[in-house]
N, CA, C and O atoms as CSV, one atom per row, in Angstrom:
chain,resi,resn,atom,element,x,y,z
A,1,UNK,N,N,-18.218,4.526,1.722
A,1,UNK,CA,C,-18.446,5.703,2.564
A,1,UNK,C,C,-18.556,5.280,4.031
A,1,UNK,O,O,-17.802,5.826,4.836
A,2,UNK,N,N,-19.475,4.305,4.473
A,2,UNK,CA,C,-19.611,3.644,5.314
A,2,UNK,C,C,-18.168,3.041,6.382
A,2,UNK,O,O,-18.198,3.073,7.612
A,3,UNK,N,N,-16.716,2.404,5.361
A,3,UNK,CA,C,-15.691,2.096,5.882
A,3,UNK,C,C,-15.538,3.176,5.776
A,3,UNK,O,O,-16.457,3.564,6.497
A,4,UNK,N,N,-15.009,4.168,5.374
A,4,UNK,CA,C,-14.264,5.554,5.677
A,4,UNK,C,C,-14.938,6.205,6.747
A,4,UNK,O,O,-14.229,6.610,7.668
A,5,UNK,N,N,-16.020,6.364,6.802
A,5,UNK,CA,C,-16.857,7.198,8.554
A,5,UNK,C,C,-15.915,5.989,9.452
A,5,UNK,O,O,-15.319,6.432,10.434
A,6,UNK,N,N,-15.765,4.488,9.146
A,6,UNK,CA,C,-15.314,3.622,10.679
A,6,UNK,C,C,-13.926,4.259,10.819
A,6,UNK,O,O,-13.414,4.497,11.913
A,7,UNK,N,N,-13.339,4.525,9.606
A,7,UNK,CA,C,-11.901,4.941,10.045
A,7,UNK,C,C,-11.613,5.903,10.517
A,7,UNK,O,O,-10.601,5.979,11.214
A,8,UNK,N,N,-12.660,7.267,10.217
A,8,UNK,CA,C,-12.377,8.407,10.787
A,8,UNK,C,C,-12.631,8.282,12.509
A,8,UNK,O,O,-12.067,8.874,13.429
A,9,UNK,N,N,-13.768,7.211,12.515
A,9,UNK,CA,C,-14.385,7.534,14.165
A,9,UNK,C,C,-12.797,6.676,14.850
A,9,UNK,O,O,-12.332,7.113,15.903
A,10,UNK,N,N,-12.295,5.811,14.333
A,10,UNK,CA,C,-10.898,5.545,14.802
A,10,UNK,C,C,-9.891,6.716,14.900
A,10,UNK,O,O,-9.088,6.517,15.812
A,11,UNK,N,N,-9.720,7.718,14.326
A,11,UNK,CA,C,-8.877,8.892,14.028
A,11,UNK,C,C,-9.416,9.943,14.788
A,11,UNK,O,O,-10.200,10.753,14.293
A,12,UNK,N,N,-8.890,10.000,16.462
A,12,UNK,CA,C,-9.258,11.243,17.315
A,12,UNK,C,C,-9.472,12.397,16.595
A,12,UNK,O,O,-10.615,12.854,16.624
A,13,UNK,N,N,-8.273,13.211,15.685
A,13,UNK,CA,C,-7.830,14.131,14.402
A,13,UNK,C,C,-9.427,14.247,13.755
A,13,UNK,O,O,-10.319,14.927,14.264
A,14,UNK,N,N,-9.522,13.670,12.889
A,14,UNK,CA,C,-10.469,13.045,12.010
A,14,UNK,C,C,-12.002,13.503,12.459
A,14,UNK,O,O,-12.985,14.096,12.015
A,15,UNK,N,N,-11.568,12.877,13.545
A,15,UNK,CA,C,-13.222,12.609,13.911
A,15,UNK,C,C,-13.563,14.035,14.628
A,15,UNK,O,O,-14.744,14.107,14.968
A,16,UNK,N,N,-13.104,14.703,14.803
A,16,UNK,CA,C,-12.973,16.120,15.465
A,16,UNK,C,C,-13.450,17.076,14.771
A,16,UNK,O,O,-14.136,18.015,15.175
A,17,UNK,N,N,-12.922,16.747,13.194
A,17,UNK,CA,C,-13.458,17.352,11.978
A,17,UNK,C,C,-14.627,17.168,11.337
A,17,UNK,O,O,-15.401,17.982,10.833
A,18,UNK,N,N,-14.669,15.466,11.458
A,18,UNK,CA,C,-16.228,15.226,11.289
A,18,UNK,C,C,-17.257,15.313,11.880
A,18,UNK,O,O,-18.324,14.935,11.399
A,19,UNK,N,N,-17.098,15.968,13.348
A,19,UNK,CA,C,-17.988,16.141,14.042
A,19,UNK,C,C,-18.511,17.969,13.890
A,19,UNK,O,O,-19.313,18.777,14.358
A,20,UNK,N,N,-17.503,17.856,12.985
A,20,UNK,CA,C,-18.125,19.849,12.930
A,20,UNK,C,C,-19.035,19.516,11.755
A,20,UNK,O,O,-20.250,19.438,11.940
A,21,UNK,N,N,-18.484,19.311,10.528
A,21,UNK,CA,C,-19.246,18.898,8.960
A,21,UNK,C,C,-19.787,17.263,8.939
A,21,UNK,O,O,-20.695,16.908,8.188
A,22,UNK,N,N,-19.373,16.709,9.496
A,22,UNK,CA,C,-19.333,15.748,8.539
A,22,UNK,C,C,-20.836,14.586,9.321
A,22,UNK,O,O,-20.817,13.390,9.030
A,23,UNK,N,N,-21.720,15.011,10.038
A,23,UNK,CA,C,-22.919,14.783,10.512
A,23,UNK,C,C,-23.862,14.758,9.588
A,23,UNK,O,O,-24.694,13.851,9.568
A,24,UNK,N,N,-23.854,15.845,8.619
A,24,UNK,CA,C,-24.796,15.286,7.817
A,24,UNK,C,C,-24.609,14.629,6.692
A,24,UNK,O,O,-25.486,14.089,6.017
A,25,UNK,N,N,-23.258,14.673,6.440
A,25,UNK,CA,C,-22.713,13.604,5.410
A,25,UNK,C,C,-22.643,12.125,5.811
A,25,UNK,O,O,-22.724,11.268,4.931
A,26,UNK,N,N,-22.488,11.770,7.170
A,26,UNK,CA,C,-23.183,10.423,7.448
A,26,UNK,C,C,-23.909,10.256,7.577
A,26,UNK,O,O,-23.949,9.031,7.684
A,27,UNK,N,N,-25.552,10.942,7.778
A,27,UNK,CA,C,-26.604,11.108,7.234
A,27,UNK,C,C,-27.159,9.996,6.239
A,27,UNK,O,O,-28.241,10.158,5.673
């Protein structure tokens, strides 16, 4: 889970998305 959050924060796309949901899933 941990490598997949590094790859998304590499992925402008990605990380755009995880910044709406995906905050408390790296939690």
């Amino acid at each position: 889970a941990l490598g997949e959050a590094y790859q998304v924060l590499s992925d402008p796309t990605k990380r755009d998305i995880y910044d709406s949901f995906g905050k408390s899933s790296i939690s």
